[in-house]
Structures are given as structure tokens and as C-alpha cells.
C-alpha positions as CSV (number, residue, x, y, z in Angstrom):
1,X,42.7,-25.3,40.1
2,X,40.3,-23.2,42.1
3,X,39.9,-19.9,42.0
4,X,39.5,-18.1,45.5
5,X,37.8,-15.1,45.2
6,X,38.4,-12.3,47.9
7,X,35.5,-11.7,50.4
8,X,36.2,-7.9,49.2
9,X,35.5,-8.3,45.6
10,X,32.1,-10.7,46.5
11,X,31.1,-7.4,48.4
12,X,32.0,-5.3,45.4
13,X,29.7,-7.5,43.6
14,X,26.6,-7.4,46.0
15,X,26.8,-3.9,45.8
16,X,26.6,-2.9,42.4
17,X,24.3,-5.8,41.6
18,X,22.2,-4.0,44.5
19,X,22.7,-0.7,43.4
20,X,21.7,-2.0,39.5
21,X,18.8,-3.1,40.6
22,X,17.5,-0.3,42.4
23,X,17.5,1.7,39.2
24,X,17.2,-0.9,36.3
25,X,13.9,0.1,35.8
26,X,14.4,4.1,35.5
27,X,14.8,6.0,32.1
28,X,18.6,5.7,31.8
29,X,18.9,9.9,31.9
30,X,17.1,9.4,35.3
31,X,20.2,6.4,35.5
32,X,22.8,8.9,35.3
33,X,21.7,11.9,37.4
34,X,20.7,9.2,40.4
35,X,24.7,7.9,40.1
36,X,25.7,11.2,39.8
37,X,24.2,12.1,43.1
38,X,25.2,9.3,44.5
39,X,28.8,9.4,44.2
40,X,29.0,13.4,44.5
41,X,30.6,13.3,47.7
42,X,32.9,10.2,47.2
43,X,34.4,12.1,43.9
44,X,34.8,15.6,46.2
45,X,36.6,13.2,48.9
46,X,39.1,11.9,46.5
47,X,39.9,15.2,45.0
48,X,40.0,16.3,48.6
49,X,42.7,13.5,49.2
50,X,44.4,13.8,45.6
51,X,45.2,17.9,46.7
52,X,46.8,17.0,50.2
53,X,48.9,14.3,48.8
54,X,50.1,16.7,46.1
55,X,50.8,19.4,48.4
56,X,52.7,17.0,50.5
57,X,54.7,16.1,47.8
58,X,58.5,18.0,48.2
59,X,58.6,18.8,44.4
60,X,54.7,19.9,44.5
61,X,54.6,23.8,43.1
């Protein structure tokens, strides 16, 4: 049986295989800031979306 694999995932794989390698070679404290930065504003987005949801909620306090 073969396993199809959804083009969605292969692109979730291209990108962190690029984004490994752009760092790979950095000190891994140097690692985590450059992540950090890097997905800085897709974290503040999601909170962003997690407070409207909760506010739209009819039970949200």
C-alpha cells in the first residue's frame, strides 16, 4: 500500500529543512534567539486570534 503524502506537509518539509539549514551552522544560543525573532509575530497573531475567539465566545467572562 502507498502512502500519499499531502502536497501541504511536503511544503512543511521544505521549509523547515530550509529554515535548518540556514542556521545549522550558528552557536545554538544564536539558534534560539534567530527562531525567536522569527516567529515573534506569528505567536502575537495567534494570541491576537485566540482573544477574539474567546471574546466571541457567549460564556466568555
Amino acid at each position: 500500500m502507498e502512502i500519499k503524502v499531502s502536497k501541504a506537509q511536503i511544503s512543511v518539509w521544505e521549509w523547515k529543512d530550509k529554515a535548518y539549514e540556514e542556521i545549522k551552522h550558528l552557536p545554538i544560543l544564536e539558534q534560539m534567539l534567530i527562531i525567536q525573532e522569527r516567529t515573534k509575530q506569528t505567536i502575537a497573531q495567534i494570541n491576537v486570534n485566540k482573544a477574539k475567539n474567546k471574546a466571541s465566545l457567549p460564556n466568555a467572562r
